[in-house]
N, C-alpha and C positions, 0 to 999 in steps of 0.2 A: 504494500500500500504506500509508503513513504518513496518507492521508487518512482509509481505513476501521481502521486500526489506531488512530489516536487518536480518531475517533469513539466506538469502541466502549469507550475506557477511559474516555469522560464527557468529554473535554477536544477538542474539533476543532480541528484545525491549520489556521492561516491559509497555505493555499498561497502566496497571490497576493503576503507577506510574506515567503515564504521564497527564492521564486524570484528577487525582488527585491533578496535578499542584507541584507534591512533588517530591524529587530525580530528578536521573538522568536516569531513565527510562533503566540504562546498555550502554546508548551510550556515546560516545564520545562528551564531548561538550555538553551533554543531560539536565543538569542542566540549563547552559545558552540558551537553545531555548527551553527547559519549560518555563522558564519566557520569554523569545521572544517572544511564541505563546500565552500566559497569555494575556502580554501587547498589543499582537493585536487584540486580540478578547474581548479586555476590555474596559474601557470607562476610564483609567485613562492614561492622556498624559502623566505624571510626572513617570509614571509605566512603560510606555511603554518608556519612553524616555534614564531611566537608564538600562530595558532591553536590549534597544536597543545599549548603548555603553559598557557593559558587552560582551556583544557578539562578536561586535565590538573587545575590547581590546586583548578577547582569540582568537579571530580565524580572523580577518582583515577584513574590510569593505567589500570584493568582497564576501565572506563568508554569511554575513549579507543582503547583497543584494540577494544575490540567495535563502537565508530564507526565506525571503519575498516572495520574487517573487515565491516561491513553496508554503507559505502559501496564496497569493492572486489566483494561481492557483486550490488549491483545493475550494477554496471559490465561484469563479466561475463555476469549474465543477459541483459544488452543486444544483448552481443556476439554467443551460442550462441542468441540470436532473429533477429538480423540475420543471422548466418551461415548458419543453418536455411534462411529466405527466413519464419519467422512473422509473421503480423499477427494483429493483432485482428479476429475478425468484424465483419461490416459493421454489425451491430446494434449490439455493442459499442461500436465508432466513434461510432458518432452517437452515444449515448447521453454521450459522454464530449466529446463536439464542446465545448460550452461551457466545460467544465473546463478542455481544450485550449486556447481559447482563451485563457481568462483567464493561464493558467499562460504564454501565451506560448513555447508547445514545438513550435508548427509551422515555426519558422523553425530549428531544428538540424538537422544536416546527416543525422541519421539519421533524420528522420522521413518515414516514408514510410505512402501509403494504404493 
């Protein structure tokens, strides 16, 4: 979603930097919610906690909250697709193969054909 959402606002998001936890992936702000998303999906409070007022300082608390709350969203949709049993069409799949690659998302534990 963040790939065809920032395409379409003129600015494309470098996946293959964000995944890597490094840069700023091209967006605005993209440095600071690299390490926001780092610090949530990681096991260190102290990590997450000064991502969390970095973020905070540049862009304002209400900013910070809707981070979240789009990263607790897609963590979710994750869940009620894995729970369902949904996949991607098979067309889909391929079509996304190389993105997959690059992104390096075949080796997590929820990925499935």
């Amino acid at each position: 979603m963040l790939s065809w959402s920032s395409s379409d606002a003129g600015n494309p998001a470098d996946l293959a930097a964000i995944i890597d936890g490094e840069g700023d992936g091209g967006l605005p702000l993209g440095r600071e919610l690299v390490a926001f998303t780092d610090g949530i999906t990681g096991y260190d409070d102290d990590a997450l906690d000064a991502a969390r007022a970095r973020l905070v300082e540049a862009a304002g608390e209400h900013f910070m909250v809707d981070a979240a709350a789009i990263a607790a969203n897609f963590e979710m949709m994750t869940r009620v697709a894995d729970g369902t049993g949904a996949r991607f069409p098979a067309e889909s799949a391929a079509a996304r193969a190389p993105l997959d690659e690059r992104l390096g998302i075949r080796g997590f534990v929820s990925a499935r054909p």
